[in-house]
N, C-alpha and C positions, 0 to 999 in steps of 0.2 A: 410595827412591821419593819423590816430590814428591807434599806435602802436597793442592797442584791437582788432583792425582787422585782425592782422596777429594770432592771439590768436583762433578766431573762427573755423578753419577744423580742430583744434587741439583738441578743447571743444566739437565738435559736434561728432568726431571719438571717443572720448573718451565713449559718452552718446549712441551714435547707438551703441557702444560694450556692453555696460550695458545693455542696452533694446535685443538683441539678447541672451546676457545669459540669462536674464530673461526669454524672452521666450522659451530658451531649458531647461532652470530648471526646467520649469511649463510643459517640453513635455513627450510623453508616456517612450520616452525609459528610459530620467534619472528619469522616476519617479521608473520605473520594478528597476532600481541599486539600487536605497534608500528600495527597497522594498526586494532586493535579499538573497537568505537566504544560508548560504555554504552549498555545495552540497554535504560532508561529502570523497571525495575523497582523496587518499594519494599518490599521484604521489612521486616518489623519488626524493628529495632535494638537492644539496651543495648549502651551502654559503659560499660566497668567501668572504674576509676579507684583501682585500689591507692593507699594515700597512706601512707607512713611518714616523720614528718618536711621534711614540704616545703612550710612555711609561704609562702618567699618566690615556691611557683613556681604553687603548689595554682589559686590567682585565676584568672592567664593561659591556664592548661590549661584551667579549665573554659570560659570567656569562649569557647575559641576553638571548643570543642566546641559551645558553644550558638548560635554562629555558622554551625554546618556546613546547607548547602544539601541540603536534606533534610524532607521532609511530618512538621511537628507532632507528629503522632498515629503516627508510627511511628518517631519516634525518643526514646528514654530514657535517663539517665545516671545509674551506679550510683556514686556516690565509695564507698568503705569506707577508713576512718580505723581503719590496724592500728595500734591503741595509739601511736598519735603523742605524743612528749615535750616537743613545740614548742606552737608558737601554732596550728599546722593547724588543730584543732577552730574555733578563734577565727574563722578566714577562711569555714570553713566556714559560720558562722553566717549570711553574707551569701545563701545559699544556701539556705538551708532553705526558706523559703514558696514557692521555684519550681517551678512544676507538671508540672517535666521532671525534677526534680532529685529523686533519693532517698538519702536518706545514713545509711551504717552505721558505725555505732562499738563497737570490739570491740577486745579485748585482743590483743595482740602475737603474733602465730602463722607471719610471715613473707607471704611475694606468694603465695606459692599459696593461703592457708586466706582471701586477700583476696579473688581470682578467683574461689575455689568460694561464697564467700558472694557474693557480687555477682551469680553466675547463679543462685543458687537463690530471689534474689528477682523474678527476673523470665520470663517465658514468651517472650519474644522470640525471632525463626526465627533471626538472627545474634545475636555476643554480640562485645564487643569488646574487647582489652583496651588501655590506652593508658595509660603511662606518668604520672604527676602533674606533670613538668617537662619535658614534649612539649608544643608544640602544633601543630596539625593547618591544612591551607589548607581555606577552607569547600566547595570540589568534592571532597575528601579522600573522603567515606562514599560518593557518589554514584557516582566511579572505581573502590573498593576492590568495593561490592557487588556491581558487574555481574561479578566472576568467578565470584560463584556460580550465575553461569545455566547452570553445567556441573552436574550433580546427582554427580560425581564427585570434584568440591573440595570439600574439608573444608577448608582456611583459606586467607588470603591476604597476602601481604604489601604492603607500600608503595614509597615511593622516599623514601629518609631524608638529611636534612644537618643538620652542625651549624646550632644557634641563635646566629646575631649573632654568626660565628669573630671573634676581633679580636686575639687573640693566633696564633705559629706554633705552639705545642701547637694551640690549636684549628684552624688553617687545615691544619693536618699530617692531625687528624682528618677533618676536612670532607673533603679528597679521598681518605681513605682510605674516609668512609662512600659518593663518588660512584663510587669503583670496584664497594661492595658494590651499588651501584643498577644495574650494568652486569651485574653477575655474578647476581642473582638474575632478572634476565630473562630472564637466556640460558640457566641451570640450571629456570626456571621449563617452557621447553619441553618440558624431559628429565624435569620429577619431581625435579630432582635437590636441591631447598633442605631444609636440616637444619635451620633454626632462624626460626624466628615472630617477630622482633624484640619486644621488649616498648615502646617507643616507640607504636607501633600497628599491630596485626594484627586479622581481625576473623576470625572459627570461626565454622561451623557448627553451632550448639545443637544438634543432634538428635546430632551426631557425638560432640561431647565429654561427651555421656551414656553415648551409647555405650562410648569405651573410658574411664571412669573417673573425669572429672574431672583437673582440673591435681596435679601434683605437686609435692614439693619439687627434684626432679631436680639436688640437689648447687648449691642456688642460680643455676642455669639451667633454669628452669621453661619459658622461651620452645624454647630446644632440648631438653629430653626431651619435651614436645607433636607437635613437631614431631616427632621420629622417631617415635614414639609412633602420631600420624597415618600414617605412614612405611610403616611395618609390619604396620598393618591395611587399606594397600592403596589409599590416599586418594592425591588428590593436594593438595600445595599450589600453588597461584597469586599472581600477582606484576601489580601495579597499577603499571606505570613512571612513571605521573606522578599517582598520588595523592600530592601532596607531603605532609610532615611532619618537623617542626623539634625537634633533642634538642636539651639541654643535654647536652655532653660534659667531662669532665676540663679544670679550666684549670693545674695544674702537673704536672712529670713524677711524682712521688712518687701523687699521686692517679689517673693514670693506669696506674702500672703495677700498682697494686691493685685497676683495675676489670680490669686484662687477666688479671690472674692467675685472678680470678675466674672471667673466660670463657675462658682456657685450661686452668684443670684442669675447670669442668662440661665441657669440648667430651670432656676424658681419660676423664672418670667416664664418662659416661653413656654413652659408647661402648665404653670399656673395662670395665664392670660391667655395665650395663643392655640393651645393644646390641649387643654383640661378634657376634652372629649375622648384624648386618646386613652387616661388613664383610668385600670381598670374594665377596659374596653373590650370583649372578647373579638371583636370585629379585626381587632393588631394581636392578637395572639400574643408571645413570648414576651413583645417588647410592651403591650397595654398593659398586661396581665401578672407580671415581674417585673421587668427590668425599670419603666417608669415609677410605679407603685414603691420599690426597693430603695430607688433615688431618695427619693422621700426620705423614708424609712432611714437608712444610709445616716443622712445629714440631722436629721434630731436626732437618732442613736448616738452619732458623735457627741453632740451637745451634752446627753443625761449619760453618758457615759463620765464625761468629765466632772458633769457635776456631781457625782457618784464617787468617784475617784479622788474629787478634792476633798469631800463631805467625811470620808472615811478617813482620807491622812490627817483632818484637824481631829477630828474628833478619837483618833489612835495617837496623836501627839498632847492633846490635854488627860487624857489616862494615863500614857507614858509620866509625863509631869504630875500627875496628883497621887501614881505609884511613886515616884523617886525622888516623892517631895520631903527635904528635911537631911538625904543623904550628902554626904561628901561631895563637892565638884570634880577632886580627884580621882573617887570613885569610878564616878559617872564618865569619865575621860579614860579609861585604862581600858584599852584594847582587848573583847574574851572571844577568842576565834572557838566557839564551841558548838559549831553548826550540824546539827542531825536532821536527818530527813525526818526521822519518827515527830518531832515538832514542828515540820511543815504546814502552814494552812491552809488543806486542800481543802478545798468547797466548793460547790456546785458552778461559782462564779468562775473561780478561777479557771476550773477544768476545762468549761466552757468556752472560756477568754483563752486559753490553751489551744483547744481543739480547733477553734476561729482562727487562732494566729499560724499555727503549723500549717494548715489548709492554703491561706496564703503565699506561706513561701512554698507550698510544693507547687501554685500555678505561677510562683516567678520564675520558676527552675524550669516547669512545661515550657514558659514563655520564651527563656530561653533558648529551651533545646527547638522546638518545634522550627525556629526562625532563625537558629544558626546566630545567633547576639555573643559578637567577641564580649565577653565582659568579666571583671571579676567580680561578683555579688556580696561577699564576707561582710565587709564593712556597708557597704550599701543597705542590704539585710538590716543590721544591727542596727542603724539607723532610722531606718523605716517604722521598725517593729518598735525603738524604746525612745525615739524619737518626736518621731511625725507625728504622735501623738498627743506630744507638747503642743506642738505651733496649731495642727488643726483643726484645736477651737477657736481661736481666734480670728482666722476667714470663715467658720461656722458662723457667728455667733453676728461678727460683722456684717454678713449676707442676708442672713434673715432680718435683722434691725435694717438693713437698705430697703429690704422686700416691703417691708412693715411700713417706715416711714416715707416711702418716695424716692429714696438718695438714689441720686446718678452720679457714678465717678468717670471720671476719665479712663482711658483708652489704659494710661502709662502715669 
């Protein structure tokens, strides 16, 4: 039996995902969100500002927050400085006497026990949390708020891109986070987002009393919230052009231990904490695809590779037992005699085709929908002949953490 064959529920899950976005991006509700205009409300604000070691970025993050287009008197900024071993405090200091600015300093407990202290000093109707090496465009709080004029959303998300990509790690990211900008709109119609970005999301205060406060959620505090909200029946919403700028990973080695990160919390929390939802028709889009797909997603990556390496040994020991005996000269002289009529089209490829072009037309939505200055070319190219390389290797790593018990670090 050909190994291609095990490649197909993997090819075919991928392409029925794209044809169901498709057709919710083309449906009434996400078309009323591209069409939504802010409803001009000022609900009172804090944003909380987790800070662990982020001297270099701590300044810009807040500068840009105190920049946001937004009434004085109803907006506040909570930094909390969790046991920072750097100069943070230092920067901090610049900060102190301003009349927006409250700052907590407290021993080392991780991003959740930062969150939960940052709301319990303030009475604000929204609460926000926002990354220390984010920074935000100043219509950012003013687009995000107006989703709460639904009294049924409990949080909301943004539209995210890398900060200043300049290398292809980062321009690799950047159109990887403008797909995630295309996909949370269209999943926003349906109910269907599992996770709160921690860059910036803003919640409803009355709600995250409700069910408990943030948690540690396996070092994915932004998605155990989320489902969390999920489950008690909330919806999330999605801001498509509240812009806002992360820093992301600049070498592979640094990236594939933030992915591992958020490939085994995506494992835990749904595999330990949430197993209920999936599957679930009680969650609809998000039980019934979107979690199930995750899955699906991350072993497809795995038997994809191994499918992909299994075929290159195994075409390079035939290459070698055909052009065994010939000249080395031979075999080294350049024959540019390329015809399409010799191409290997097969069910696989077409497929693997069909899957890949799909994608970049929702980086291109993601763009357009959210107004992302960006140039995609190399980003693109990257992504698609790439990412593919690096991964398996946070695949592969994540489920062996799932499997054994391993807990990494934060960083």
């Amino acid at each position: 039996m050909s190994f291609e064959l095990i490649s197909y529920p993997f090819l075919f899950a991928a392409i029925y995902f794209e044809v169901f976005l498709l057709l919710t991006f083309l449906s009434s509700p996400a078309r009323e969100r591209r069409r939504r205009v802010p409803s001009g409300a000022t609900p009172s604000v804090a944003l909380i500002v987790p800070c662990w070691n982020e001297e270099k970025t701590i300044k810009g993050s807040l500068d840009s927050l105190l920049a946001l287009e937004y009434p004085e008197d109803k907006l506040s900024i909570v930094v909390v400085n969790d046991g920072s071993t750097d100069n943070s405090a230092k920067e901090l200091e610049a900060f102190a006497d301003h009349p927006r600015v409250t700052i907590i300093h407290k021993e080392n407990g991780g991003k959740h026990t930062a969150l939960n202290a940052g709301i319990a000093v303030t009475d604000a109707e929204i609460v926000g949390c926002m990354d220390a090496d984010s920074f935000v465009e100043p219509s950012a709080l003013k687009e995000t708020v107006s989703c709460f004029d639904d009294p049924k959303v409990a949080a909301a998300t943004v539209a995210m891109s890398v900060h200043q990509p300049t290398t292809l790690i980062e321009a690799m990211q950047n159109v990887e986070y403008i797909l995630g900008i295309a996909l949370r709109h269209i999943l926003a119609s349906v109910n269907g987002i599992y996770v709160t970005p921690g860059p910036f999301s803003l919640y409803r205060r009355s709600t995250i009393e409700e069910v408990g406060g943030f948690r540690r959620g396996h070092n994915a505090e932004d998605m155990e919230m989320a489902l969390r909200l999920q489950r008690h029946g909330y919806w999330i919403e999605n801001a498509v052009t509240a812009r806002v700028y992360a820093q992301s990973p600049r070498t592979v080695p640094s990236l594939i231990k933030q992915r591992v990160r958020w490939t085994t919390g995506f494992l835990r929390n749904v595999l330990y904490d949430y197993r209920d939802m999936v599957g679930n028709p009680a969650f609809g889009v998000l039980g019934l695809i979107v979690l199930p797909l995750g899955f699906f997603a991350i072993m497809g990556g795995i038997v994809m590779t191994f499918i992909v390496v299994f075929q290159f040994v195994a075409d390079s020991i035939k290459t070698y037992m055909t052009t065994s005996g010939l000249p080395l000269s031979y075999l080294l002289t350049p024959r540019f005699n390329f015809d399409l009529f010799y191409f290997p089209v097969t069910v696989f490829v077409v497929l693997a085709m069909i899957a890949a072009l799909g994608s970049v037309m929702f980086i291109i939505v993601g763009k357009h929908i959210s107004k992302t200055p960006a140039k995609l070319s190399i980003g693109i190219f990257g992504w698609l002949f790439l990412y593919g390389l690096i991964a398996p290797f946070w695949l592969i790593r994540a489920i062996a953490d799932v499997a054994t018990g391993t807990r990494r670090p934060w960083r």
